[in-house]
C-alpha positions, 0 to 999 in steps of 0.5 A, a space after each residue: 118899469 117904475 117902482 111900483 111896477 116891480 113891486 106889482 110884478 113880483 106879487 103876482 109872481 112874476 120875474 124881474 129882469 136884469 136891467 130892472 133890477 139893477 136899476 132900481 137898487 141904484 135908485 134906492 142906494 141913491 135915495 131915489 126910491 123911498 123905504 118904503 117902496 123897498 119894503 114892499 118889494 122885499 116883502 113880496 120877494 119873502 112871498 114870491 121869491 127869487 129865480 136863479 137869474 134874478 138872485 144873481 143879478 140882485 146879489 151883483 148889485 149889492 156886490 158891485 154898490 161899493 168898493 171890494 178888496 183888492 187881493 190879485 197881489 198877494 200869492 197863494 187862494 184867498 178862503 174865507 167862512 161864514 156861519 149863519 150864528 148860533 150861541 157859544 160858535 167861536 169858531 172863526 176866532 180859532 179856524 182863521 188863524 189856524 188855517 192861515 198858519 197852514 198856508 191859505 189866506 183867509 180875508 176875513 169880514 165879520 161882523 157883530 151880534 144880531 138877534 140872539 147870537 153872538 158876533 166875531 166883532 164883539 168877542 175880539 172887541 173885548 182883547 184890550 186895544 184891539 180894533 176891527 175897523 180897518 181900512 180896506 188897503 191895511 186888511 189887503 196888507 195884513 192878508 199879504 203879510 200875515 195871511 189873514 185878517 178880522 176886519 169889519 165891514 165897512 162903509 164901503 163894502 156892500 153898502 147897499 147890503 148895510 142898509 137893506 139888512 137894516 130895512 128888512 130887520 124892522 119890517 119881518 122880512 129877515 127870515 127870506 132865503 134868497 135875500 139872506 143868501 144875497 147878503 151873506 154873498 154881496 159881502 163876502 165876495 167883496 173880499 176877493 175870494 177864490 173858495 167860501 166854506 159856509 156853516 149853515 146852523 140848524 136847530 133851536 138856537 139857530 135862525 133855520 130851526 130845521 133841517 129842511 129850511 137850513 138845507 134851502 138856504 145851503 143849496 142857495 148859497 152854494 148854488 149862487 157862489 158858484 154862479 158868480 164864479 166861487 167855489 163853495 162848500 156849505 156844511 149844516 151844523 147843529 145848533 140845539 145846544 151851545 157850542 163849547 162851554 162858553 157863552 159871552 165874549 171874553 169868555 169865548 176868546 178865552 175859550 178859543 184860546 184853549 182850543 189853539 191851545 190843543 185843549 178845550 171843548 171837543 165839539 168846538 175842535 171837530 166843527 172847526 177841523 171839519 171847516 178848516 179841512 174844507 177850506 185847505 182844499 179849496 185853497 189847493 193845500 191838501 186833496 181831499 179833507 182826512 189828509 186836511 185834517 192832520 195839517 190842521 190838527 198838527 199845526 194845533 198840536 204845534 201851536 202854530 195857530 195861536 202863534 198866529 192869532 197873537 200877532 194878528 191880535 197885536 198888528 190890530 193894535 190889541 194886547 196879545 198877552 192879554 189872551 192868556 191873562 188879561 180879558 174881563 171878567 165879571 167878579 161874581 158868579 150864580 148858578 143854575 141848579 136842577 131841580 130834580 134828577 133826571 138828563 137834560 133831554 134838550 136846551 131851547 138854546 135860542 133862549 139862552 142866547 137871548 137870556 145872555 143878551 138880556 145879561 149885556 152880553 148882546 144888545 137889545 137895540 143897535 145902539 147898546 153897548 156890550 159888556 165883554 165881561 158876563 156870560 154863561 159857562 155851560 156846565 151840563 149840555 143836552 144828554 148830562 144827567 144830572 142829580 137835583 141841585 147839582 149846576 147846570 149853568 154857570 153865570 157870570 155877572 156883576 152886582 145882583 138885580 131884577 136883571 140878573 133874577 129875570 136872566 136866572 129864571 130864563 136861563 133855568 127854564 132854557 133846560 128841559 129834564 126828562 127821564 130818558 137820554 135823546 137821541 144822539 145826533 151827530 155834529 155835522 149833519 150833511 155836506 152840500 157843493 158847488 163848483 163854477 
């Protein structure tokens, strides 16, 4: 079928085949099917949707555009994770070292900030020296020798992922379940993985703003890695309000660091003992999750995890010492006051995250750069009450400006106060799995 067939046969709702499929993403990796024909494509599948054949069949081309690592010598499973982004979630830069130093190996791809939420990339970016860009045999080493990595995607990893994203970005057809699924899995199965732990976010400052839509997009994921041969385990997290305290680069590998540390935010701990517990047992470290979780708070307490994370840190040429004392940091902080009292009865953390890009924490286009320095820290959370004046945030900045007075004013009116407490609702909302 030429091109425009496909497209006209997936408008009317019709099912692409394999050799259909196939062919046309390597006519459009090879520059023979035009932008937009491809756009009209991923905008009847936003519509219409995939079948289970055509997902996988269209996840195993972009799989397949480009080279994966190559991970059969090095010993023990290969595990890795993937968050579908939230503001504050500096999860990965805690649970991959600490579940290396327990024994699994955790390839692990990143990448950079999209939209609102923060990206692994950026926050290590702002460890002096430290460099993401490995190529793929140096990630295969550092796996071997140190059990684990933080590796950008490369040119040659899912290519195709790389520009499809990047035609789906401009064109409203982000927000698709089987072309999200297929991006997140054509790259992270490129790592040569024998288990996958995905934290699905659900809430306001999440992309799936509820839990029926953040609950397809975890059966999806789980449902498609199993199907091509990876055991998954998808947990819906809650996403309504920063996790941890800290909002900004620097100042959430600083807060990561107090977590490996054996301090730091309690909810940060609990997501990243939940993830970490699953990933153990699909590395064949632990049988179930509760004996999971000693290993990993042990290995906490005994600070096996940061020691971990400083020598990988040092291997990607980046100055470990200036973990504890050395990452930037704006010179000048304003706060954000209440201004009655009251509880703060929800945050509308999406935006706050924009708000933090806005700052330069993030980037309004593909071509800016981060300040790794500003953010927010976090000083009252949903459920706080408050008395009028007293902080509810704290942002760090450098000199004052029309910037700066447009970040305050959506920061201030991010927080929504009432008289009445919410409704408690806990961290970690529902557990889904597949097995091949």
């Amino acid at each position: 079928m030429t091109p425009a067939e496909l497209i006209q046969a997936k408008r009317d709702g019709g099912v692409l085949s394999d050799v259909d499929i196939r062919s046309l993403l390597r006519d459009y990796a090879e520059g023979r099917v035009p932008d937009y024909q491809m756009a009209a494509l991923c905008m009847a599948i936003y519509f219409r949707g995939l079948s289970s054949a055509e997902l996988r069949a269209w996840t195993e081309a972009m799989l397949h555009s480009g080279a994966s690592l190559d991970l059969r010598r090095v010993p023990g499973k290969k595990v890795d994770k993937h968050s579908t982004g939230g503001v504050g979630d500096k999860v990965s830069l805690v649970l991959a070292p600490l579940v290396a130093s327990c024994g699994v190996r955790v390839p692990m791809v990143s990448g950079r900030g999209l939209g609102h939420t923060g990206g692994t990339l950026d926050k290590l970016a702002s460890i002096p020296g430290f460099c993401s860009a490995l190529p793929l045999r140096e990630a295969e080493a550092m796996v071997e020798d140190l059990g684990m990595c933080f590796a950008a995607q490369t040119e040659a990893l899912a290519p195709l992922d790389r520009r499809l994203y990047a035609l789906r970005d401009v064109t409203a057809t982000v927000a698709s379940v089987p072309l999200i699924a297929s991006s997140i899995l054509s790259k992270k199965l490129a790592e040569d993985l024998d288990g996958l732990v995905l934290d699905v976010k659900v809430g306001s400052g999440a992309f799936m703003k509820r839990p029926e839509d953040a609950r397809a997009l975890a059966r999806t994921l789980v449902d498609l890695a199993a199907a091509m041969g990876c055991p998954a385990v998808a947990w819906l997290t809650r996403m309504d309000r920063p996790l941890g305290q800290a909002v900004g680069n620097a100042l959430e590998v600083a807060e990561a660091v107090e977590v490996l540390s054996g301090r730091g935010p309690e909810d940060v701990r609990e997501v990243t003992l939940a993830l970490g517990a699953e990933m153990l047992c699909l590395g064949g470290v632990s049988p179930e999750p509760e004996q999971a979780r000693g290993l990993l708070a042990r290995a906490l307490s005994e600070g096996r995890g940061l020691d971990r994370l400083r020598a990988v840190v040092k291997r990607q040429g980046g100055d470990a010492q200036a973990l504890l004392a050395g990452l930037p940091r704006a010179p000048l902080h304003t706060d954000v006051r209440a201004t009655a009292d009251g509880v703060v009865a929800s945050i509308d953390t999406e935006a706050l995250g924009r708000a933090a890009v806005l700052l330069g924490a993030g980037r309004l286009r593909a071509e800016d750069s981060v300040d790794p320095a500003v953010g927010f820290t976090v000083l009252r959370t949903q459920g706080d009450r408050v008395r009028q004046g007293e902080a509810l945030l704290r942002v760090h900045h450098h000199a004052p400006g029309p910037v700066l007075s447009e970040v305050l004013a959506r920061a201030a009116g991010a927080y929504r106060l009432a008289d009445v407490a919410p409704p408690a609702v806990p961290l970690l909302l529902e557990r889904l799995e597949a097995h091949p």
